[in-house]
KEDO-271613 format. One record per residue (C-alpha): x, y, z. Coordinates in Angstrom, 1 decimal. Layout:
BEGIN
{{X Y Z}}
...
END
This chain:
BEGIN
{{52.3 -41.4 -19.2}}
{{48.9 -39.8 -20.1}}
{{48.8 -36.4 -21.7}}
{{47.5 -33.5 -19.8}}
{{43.6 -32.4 -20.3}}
{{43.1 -30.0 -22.8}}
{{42.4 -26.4 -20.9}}
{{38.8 -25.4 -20.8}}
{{39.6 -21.9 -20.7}}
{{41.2 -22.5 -24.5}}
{{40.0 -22.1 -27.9}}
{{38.7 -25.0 -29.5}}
{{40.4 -25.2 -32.9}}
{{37.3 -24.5 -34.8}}
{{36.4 -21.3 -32.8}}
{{37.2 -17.9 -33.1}}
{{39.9 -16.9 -31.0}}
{{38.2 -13.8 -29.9}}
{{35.0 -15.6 -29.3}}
{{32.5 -14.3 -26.7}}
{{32.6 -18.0 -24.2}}
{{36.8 -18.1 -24.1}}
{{36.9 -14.3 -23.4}}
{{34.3 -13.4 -21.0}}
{{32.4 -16.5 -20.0}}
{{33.4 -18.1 -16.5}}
{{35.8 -21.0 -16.4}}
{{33.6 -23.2 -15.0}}
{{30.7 -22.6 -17.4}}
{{32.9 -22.5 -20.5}}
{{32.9 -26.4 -20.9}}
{{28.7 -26.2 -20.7}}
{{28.7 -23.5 -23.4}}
{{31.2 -25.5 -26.0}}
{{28.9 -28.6 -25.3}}
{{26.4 -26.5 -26.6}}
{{28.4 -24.7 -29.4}}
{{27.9 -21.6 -28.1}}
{{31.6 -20.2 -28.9}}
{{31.0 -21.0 -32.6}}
{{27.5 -20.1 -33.5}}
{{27.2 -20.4 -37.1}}
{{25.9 -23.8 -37.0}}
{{23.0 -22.2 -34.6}}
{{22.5 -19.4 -37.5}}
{{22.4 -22.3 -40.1}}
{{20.3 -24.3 -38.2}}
{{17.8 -21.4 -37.2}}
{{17.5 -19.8 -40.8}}
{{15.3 -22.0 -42.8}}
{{12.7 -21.9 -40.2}}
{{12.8 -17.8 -40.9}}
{{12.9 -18.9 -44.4}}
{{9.6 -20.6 -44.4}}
{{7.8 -17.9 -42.1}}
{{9.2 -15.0 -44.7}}
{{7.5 -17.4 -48.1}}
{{4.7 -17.7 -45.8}}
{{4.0 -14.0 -45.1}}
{{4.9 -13.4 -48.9}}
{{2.7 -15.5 -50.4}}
{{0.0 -14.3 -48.0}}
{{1.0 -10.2 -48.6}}
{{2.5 -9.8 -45.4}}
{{6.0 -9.2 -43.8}}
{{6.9 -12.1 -41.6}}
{{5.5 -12.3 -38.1}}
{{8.3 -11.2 -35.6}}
{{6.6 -13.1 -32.7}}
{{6.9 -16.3 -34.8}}
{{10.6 -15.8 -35.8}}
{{11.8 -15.0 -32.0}}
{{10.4 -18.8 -31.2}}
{{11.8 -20.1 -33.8}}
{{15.2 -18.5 -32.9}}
{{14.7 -19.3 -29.4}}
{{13.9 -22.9 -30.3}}
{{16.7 -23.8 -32.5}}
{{19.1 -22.3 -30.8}}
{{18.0 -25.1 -27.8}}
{{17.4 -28.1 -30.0}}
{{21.2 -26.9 -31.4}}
{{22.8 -27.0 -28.4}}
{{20.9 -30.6 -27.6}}
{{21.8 -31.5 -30.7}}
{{25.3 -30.8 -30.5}}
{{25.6 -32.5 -27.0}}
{{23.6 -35.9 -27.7}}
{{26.1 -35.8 -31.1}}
{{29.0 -36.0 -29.0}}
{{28.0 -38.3 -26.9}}
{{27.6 -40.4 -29.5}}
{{31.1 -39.1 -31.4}}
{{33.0 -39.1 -28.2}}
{{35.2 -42.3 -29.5}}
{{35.8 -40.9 -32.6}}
{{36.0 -37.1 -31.2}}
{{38.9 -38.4 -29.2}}
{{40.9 -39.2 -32.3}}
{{40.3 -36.3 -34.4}}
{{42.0 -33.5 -33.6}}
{{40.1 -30.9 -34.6}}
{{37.5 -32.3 -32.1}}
{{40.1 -34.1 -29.2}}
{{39.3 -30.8 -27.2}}
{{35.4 -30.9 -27.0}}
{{34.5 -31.3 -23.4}}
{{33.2 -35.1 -23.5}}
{{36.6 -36.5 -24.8}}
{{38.4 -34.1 -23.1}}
{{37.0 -35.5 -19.9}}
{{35.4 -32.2 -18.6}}
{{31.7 -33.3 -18.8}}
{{30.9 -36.5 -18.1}}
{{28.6 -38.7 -20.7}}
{{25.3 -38.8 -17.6}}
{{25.8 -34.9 -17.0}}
{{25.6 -34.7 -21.2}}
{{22.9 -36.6 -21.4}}
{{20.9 -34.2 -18.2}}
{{21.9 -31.5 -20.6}}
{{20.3 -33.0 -24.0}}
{{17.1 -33.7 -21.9}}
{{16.9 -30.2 -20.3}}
{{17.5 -28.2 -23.4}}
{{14.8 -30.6 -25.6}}
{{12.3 -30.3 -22.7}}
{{12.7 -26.4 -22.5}}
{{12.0 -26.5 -26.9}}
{{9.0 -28.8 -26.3}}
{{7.3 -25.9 -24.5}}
{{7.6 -23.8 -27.3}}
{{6.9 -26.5 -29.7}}
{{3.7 -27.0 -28.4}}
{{2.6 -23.3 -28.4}}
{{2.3 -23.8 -32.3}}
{{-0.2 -25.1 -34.5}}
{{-0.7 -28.9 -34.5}}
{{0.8 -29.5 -38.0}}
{{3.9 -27.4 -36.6}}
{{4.2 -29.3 -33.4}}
{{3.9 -33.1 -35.3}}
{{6.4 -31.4 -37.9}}
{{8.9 -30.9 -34.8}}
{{8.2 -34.5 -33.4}}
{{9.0 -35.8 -36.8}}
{{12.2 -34.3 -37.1}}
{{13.3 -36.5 -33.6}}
{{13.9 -39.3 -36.0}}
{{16.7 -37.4 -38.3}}
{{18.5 -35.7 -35.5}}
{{18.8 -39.4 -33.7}}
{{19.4 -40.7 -37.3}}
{{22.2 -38.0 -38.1}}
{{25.7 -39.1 -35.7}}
{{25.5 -42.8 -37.3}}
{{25.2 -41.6 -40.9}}
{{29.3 -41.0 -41.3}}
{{29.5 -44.3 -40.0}}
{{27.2 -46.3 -42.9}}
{{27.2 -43.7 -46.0}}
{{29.4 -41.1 -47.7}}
{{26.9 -38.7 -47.6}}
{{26.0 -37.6 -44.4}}
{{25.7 -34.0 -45.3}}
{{23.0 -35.2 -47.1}}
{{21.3 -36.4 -44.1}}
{{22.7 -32.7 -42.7}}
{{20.5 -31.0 -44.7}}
{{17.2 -33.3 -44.6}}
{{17.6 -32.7 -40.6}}
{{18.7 -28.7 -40.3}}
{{16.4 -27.6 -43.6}}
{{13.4 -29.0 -42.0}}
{{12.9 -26.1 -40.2}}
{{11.8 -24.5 -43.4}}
{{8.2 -26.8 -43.3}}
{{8.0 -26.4 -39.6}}
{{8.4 -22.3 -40.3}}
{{6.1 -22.4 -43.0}}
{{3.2 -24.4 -40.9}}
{{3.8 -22.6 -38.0}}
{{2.8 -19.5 -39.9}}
{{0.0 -21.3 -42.4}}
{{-0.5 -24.9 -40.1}}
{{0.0 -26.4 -44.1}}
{{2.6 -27.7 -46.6}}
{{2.3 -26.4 -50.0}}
{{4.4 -26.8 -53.0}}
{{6.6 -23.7 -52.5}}
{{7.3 -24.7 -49.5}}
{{8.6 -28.2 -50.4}}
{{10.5 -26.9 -53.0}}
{{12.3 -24.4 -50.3}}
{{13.2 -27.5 -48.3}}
{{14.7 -29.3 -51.1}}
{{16.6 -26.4 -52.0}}
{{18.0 -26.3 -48.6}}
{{18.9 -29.6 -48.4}}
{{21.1 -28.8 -51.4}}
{{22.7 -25.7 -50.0}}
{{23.6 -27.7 -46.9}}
{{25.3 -30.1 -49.5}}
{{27.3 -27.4 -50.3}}
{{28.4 -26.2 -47.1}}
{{28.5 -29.1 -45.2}}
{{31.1 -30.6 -47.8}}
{{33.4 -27.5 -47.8}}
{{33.1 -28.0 -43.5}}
{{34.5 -31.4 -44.4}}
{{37.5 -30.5 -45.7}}
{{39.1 -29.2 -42.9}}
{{38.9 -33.2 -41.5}}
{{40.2 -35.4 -44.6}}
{{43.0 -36.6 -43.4}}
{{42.0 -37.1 -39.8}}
{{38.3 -38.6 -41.1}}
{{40.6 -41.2 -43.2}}
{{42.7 -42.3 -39.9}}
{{39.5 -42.9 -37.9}}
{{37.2 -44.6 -40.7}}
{{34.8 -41.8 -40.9}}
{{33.0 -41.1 -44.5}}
{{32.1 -37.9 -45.5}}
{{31.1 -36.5 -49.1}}
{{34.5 -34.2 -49.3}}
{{36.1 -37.7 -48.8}}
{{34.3 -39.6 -51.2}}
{{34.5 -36.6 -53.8}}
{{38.3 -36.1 -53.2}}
{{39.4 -33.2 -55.4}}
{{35.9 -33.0 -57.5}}
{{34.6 -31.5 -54.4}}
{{35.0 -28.1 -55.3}}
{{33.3 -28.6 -58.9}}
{{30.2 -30.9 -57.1}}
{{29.7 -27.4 -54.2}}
{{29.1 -25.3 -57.3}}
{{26.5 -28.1 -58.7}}
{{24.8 -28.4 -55.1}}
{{24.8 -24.6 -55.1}}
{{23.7 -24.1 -58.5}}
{{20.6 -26.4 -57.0}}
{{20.0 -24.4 -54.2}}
{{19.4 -21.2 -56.1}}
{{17.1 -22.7 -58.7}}
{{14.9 -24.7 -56.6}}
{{14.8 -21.2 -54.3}}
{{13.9 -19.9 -57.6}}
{{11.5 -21.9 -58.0}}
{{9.7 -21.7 -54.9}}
{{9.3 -17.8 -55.1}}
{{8.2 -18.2 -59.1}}
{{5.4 -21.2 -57.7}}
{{4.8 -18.9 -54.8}}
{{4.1 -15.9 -57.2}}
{{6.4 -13.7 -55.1}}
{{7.4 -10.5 -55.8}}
{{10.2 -9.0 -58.1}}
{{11.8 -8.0 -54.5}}
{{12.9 -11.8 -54.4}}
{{14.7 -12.2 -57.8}}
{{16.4 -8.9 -57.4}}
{{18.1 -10.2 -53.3}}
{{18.0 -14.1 -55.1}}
{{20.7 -12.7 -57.5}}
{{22.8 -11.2 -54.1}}
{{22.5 -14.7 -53.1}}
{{23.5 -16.6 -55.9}}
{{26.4 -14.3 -56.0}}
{{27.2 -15.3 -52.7}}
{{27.5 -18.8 -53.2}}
{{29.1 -18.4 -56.6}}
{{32.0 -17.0 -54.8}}
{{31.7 -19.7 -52.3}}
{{32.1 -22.3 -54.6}}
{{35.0 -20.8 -56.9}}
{{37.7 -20.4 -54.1}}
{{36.8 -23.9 -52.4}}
{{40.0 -25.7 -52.5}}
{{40.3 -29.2 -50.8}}
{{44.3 -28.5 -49.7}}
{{43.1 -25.0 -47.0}}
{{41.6 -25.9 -44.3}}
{{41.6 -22.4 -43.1}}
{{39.5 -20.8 -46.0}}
{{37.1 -24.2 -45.4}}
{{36.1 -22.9 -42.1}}
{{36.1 -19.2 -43.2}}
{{33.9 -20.5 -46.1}}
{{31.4 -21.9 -43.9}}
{{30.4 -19.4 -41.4}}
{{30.0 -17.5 -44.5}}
{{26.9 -19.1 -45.3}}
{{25.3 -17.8 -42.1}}
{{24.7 -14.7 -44.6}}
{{24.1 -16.5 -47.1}}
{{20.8 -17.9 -45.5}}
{{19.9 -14.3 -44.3}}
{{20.3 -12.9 -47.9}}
{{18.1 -15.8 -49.0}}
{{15.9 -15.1 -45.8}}
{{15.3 -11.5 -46.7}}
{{14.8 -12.2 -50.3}}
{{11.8 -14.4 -49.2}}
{{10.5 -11.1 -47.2}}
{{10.7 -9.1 -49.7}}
{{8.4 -11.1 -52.2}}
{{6.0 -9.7 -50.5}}
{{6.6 -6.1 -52.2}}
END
């Protein structure tokens, strides 16, 4: 006897229960909006945030606040290559999806979407960020054709490594060089060193987002770094942090910003400090919450990059 399809009109374990898709959304659309990860969207916050990152060093290091035109494309844009992104990774992950049960309810395993209607989906949303890809400088536009290769790259990483948060952060921190060419159509030093700090605070993040699947990741073969680390993880998100804020550092000292960045870098270290010191790899609940926290966490750092500019 087969169990019954999960309901589309529920809560997917990892959303809010108030969010905005189960509560006002039609029933028939709901399934299109989870592919997309529209009822939990932190990751589109995390994913979007570097790129404002790297327009607000830009318009520091060049005495002005960061073009609002620029960051509305860049919202626009990641919020679409998220939602492809989301959809092409479950159609990879819908084997493993289906034994996880954090993930069972996701509309591919579940059996609402089918894997050809997915795919229409990933192709229509890309498609839709290609036209505003191309409405940027060229080094911008070969920046965003580059980063194809890690977002393809990025579901078979838990498969061949215990670090696929790392590959996490090369792919959702790249926004930060595409951000900063789109403003300058260059790479500079600062610039790189904002990446790399990125990469590092998805480290963190991504790890603590990993704990809520230990036990089910185990069962189904998947690696992770919260895996791998076991109950060091805590003390190794306070070492990924702790790189994050210095190489940010670094990138506003190389960048000769302002003092307006070291004063909001301090708000942000705080914020990760606290991160880091309730981490515990036995509550999954305070995982999750610790995680959509860090869609602050990037505005704080965000805004400290704007206000370099003073």
């Amino acid at each position: 006897m087969t169990s019954p399809l999960p309901d589309p009109g529920a809560p997917l374990p990892d959303a809010a229960p108030t969010n905005w898709v189960d509560r006002h959304a039609p029933v028939g659309l709901r399934p299109w909006l989870k592919l997309a990860r529209l009822d939990r969207p932190a990751g589109i916050w995390l994913l979007m945030l570097p790129g404002w990152q790297g327009i607000a060093l830009a318009g520091a290091m060049q005495g002005r606040w960061p073009d609002p035109w620029l960051m509305a494309l860049v919202f626009l844009g990641a919020a679409l290559m998220r939602s492809a992104g989301c959809a092409y990774n479950d159609i990879v992950d819908r084997d493993i999806d289906a034994k996880v049960a954090r993930t069972a309810g996701r509309p591919i395993p579940a059996g609402q979407i089918s894997v050809k209607q997915a795919w229409a989906f990933v192709v229509g949303c890309s498609l839709v960020s290609f036209l505003i890809l191309i409405s940027l400088p060229p080094l911008a536009i070969a920046l965003g054709v580059g980063s194809l290769a890690l977002v393809a790259a990025y579901p078979f990483m838990k498969r061949i490594t215990w670090w696929p948060q790392a590959w996490l952060g090369l792919t959702f921190n790249w926004g930060a060089l595409l951000g900063y060419a789109a403003a300058t159509n260059q790479i500079s030093a600062p610039a790189i060193l904002l990446y790399a700090s990125g990469v590092a605070w998805t480290l963190g993040y991504d790890t603590i987002y990993a704990i809520q699947d230990l036990e089910d990741d185990a069962l189904a073969g998947v690696k992770s770094s919260a895996r791998r680390l076991g109950d060091k993880a805590p003390r190794a998100v306070g070492a990924f942090y702790l790189a994050a804020i210095a190489l940010a550092f670094a990138a506003g000292i190389l960048g000769r910003l302002g003092p307006g960045f070291s004063i909001l870098l301090l708000a942000y270290a705080v914020h990760l400090g606290l991160q880091a010191r309730r981490v515990r790899v036995d509550d999954q609940r305070l995982a999750l919450t610790l995680f959509r926290s860090n869609a602050g966490a990037g505005l704080i750092l965000a805004t400290a990059l704007a206000a370099g500019v003073l």
